[in-house]
N, C-alpha and C positions, 0 to 999 in steps of 0.2 A: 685313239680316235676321239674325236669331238663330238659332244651329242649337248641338243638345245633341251632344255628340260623348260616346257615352256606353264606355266601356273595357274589353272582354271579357277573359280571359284564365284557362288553367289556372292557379290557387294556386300549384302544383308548380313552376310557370317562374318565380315572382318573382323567385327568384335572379340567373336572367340578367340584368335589368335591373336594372342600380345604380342607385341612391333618386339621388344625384349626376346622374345621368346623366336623370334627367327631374324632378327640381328645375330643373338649369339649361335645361330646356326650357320651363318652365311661365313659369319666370323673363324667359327667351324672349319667348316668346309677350303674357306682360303688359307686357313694355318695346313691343311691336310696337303696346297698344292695339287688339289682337284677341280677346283672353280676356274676358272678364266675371267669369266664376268658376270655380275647379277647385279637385277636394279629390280623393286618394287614401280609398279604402275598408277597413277594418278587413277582416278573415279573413271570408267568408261564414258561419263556424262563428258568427259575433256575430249575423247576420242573424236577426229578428224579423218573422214574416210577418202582417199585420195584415188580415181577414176581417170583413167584417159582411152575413146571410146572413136575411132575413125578419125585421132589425130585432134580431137577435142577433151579438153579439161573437167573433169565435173569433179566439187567438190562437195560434200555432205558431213554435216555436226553427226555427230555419231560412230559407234562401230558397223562394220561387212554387217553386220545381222544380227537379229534381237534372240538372244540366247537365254537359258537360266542360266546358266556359269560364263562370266566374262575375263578375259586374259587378266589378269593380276600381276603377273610380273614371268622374271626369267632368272636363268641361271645358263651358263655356257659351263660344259663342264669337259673335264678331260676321263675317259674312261677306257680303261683295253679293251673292253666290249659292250654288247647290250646289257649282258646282264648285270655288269658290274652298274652301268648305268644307271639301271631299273633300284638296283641296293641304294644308290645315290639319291636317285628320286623320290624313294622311299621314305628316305627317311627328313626331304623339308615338309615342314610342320603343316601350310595349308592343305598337301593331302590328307592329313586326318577329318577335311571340311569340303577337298573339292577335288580335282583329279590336277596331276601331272604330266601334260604330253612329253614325251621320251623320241625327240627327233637326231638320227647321225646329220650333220653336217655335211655339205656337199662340197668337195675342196675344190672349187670352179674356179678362184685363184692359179690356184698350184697345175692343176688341169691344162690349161691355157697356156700356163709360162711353160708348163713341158711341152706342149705340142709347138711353141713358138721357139724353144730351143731346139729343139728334133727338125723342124725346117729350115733353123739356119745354118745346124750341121750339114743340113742335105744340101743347101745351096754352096758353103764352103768345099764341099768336097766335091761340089761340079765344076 
């Protein structure tokens, strides 16, 4: 199963974790055949909040809402369960500074292409 392990932390802490020090985690993690995909996040300051509200545009500098921990990055990870997950989570370095959300993936994909194969069975076989 796929779970988003998405990276909280104050901006102000960056320092404590060396870029080194969770490079060779990520590095880690991909040699493991666990990762799918991970990227570090630019400053929240870059964040671009995009809005559309009765079929109109709004856009706003900034992130959804002024937090003390802002998203920092991500990891896409491959895991047989939550809790293998959570072991995963566990151990990239910013949670020792900030938290980890631990999200399953929703296969809205795979969903859809089955229920559009499953109908056009049903229409072949009428």
């Amino acid at each position: 199963m796929k779970y988003l392990c998405l990276v909280y932390l104050d901006e102000n802490r960056l320092d404590e974790l060396p870029d080194e020090e969770c490079v060779a985690y990520d590095r880690s993690i991909r040699a493991s055949g666990q990762c799918i995909a991970s990227e570090a996040l630019q400053s929240v300051q870059s964040a671009t909040t995009v809005r559309v509200r009765s079929g109109k545009l709004a856009v706003t500098d900034g992130p959804f809402a002024e937090t003390k921990e802002q998203l920092a990055g991500f990891y896409m990870i491959e895991a047989v369960d939550l809790n293998e997950a959570i072991q995963v989570a566990a151990k990239i370095p910013p949670a020792r500074v900030g938290s980890i959300e631990v999200r399953p993936i929703r296969p809205i994909r795979e969903s859809v292409a089955a229920a559009e194969a499953r109908q056009q069975g049903h229409k072949q076989s009428l």
